[in-house]
N, C-alpha and C positions, 0 to 999 in steps of 0.2 A: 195770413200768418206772418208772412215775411217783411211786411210794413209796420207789424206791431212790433216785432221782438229784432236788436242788431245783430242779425247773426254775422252779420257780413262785418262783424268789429273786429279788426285786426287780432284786438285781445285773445278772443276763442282761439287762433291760432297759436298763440303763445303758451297755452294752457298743457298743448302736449308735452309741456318740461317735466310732468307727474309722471308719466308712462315709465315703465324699467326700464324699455329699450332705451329709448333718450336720455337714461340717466345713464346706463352700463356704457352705452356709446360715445358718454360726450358729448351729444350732439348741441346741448345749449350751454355757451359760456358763462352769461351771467341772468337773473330773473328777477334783474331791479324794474326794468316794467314793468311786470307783472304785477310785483310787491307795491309799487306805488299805488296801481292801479286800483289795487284793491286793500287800500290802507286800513279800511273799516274793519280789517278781518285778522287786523293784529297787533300789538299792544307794543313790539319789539322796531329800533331802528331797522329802518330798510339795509342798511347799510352791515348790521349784524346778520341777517336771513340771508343778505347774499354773500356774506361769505363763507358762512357755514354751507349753502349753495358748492361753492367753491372748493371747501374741503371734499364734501362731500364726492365732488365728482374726480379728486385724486386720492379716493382709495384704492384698496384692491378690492374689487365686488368679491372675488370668490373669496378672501376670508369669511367674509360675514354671509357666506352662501345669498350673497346676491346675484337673482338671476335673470334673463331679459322673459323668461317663461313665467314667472311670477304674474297675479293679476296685481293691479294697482293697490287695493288695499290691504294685501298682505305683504309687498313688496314695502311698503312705508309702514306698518310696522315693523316690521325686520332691520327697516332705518332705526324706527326709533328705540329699538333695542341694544345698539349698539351706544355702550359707554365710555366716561373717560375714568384715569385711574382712582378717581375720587366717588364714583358710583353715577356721576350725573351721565343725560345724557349726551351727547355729544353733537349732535343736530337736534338739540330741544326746540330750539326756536322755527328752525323751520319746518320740522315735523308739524307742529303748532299752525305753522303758518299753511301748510298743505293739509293738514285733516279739515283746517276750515274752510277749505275751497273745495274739498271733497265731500262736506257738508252740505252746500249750498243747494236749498232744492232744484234741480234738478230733472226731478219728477213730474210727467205729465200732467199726473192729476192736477195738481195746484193749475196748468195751463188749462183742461179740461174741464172743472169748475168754475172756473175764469170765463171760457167760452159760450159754458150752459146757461150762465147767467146773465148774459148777451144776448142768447137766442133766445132766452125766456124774454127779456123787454123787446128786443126787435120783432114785434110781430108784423104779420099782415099790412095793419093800419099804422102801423111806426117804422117802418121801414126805411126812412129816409132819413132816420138818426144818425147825429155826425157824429164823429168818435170823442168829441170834447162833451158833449150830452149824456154818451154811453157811459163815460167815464163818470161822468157826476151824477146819475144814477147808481152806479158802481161804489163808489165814495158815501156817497149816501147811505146804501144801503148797508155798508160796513160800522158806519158811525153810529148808525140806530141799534145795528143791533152789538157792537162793540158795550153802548149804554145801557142793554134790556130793554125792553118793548115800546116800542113807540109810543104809547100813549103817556106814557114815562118820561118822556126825551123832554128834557128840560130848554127853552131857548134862549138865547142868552141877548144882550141888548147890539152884541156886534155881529148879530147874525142878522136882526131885525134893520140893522141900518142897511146894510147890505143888499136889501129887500126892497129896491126902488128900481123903476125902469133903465135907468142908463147902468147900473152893471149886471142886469137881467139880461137885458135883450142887444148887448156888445156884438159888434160882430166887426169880421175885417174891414171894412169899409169904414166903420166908426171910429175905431181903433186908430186905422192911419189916419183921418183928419183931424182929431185928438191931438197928437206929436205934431200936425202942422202947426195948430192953433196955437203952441206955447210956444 
């Protein structure tokens, strides 16, 4: 498991900026890492989310019965409750920008389902499947049936060209004499 998935990415560490404790405490200055990092997951400059970041962490928690006993997502709604005198909210954007990180699955099952469908190809007699094979059986089997039923699957002419021995059967050894040869 640990060679598939980076757990060991610095990021996962940065990620405890969500927690109450970390927010009531201060403990993290600013979350433009983070925010870059996962730019896909927001539509607002990095540079707005961390400051409202910034306001955010010189309130006073206890007006807004912010507390470090809160769990995570009742604590950021209680963020995002709190308005400015015009109604809006007042950490919209990063509220926005933390429920979609609190979104993201998460969830074993997806990794669970992921793995069943490995062990269902890696049998016995397949056993010595590399993970670039597993993976394009995986791919594969998403694409088919993303379309409806395989017998259905239409092929298209840039798949067919595709469909010759030297990009079938690549392998490292080819690959580097390849880059020598040009």
């Amino acid at each position: 498991i640990l060679s598939r998935f980076p757990l060991k990415d610095s990021i996962f560490s940065k990620l405890d900026f969500m927690d109450p404790e970390t927010v009531v405490n201060r403990k993290v200055k600013s979350i433009a890492d983070v925010v870059s990092h996962f730019s896909n997951l927001h539509s607002h400059s990095l540079q707005d989310i961390d400051s409202q970041w910034r306001m955010l962490r010189n309130i006073n928690f206890d007006d807004f019965n912010l507390c470090i006993g809160d769990d995570i997502v009742s604590f950021w709604r209680k963020v995002s409750k709190i308005k400015l005198g015009t109604g809006e909210q007042k950490f919209g954007k990063l509220i926005a920008f933390v429920f979609n990180l609190l979104s993201l699955p998460h969830s074993s099952a997806n990794v669970e389902r992921c793995f069943s469908q490995i062990n269902l190809n890696k049998t016995n007699m397949r056993n010595r499947l590399i993970s670039s094979t597993l993976e394009g059986i995986l791919l594969t089997k998403s694409l088919v049936s993303e379309g409806g039923q395989c017998d259905k699957f239409e092929i298209n002419k840039e798949m067919c060209k595709k469909m010759n021995s030297t990009d079938l059967y690549k392998n490292k050894e080819n690959e580097g004499s390849d880059l020598d040869s040009d």
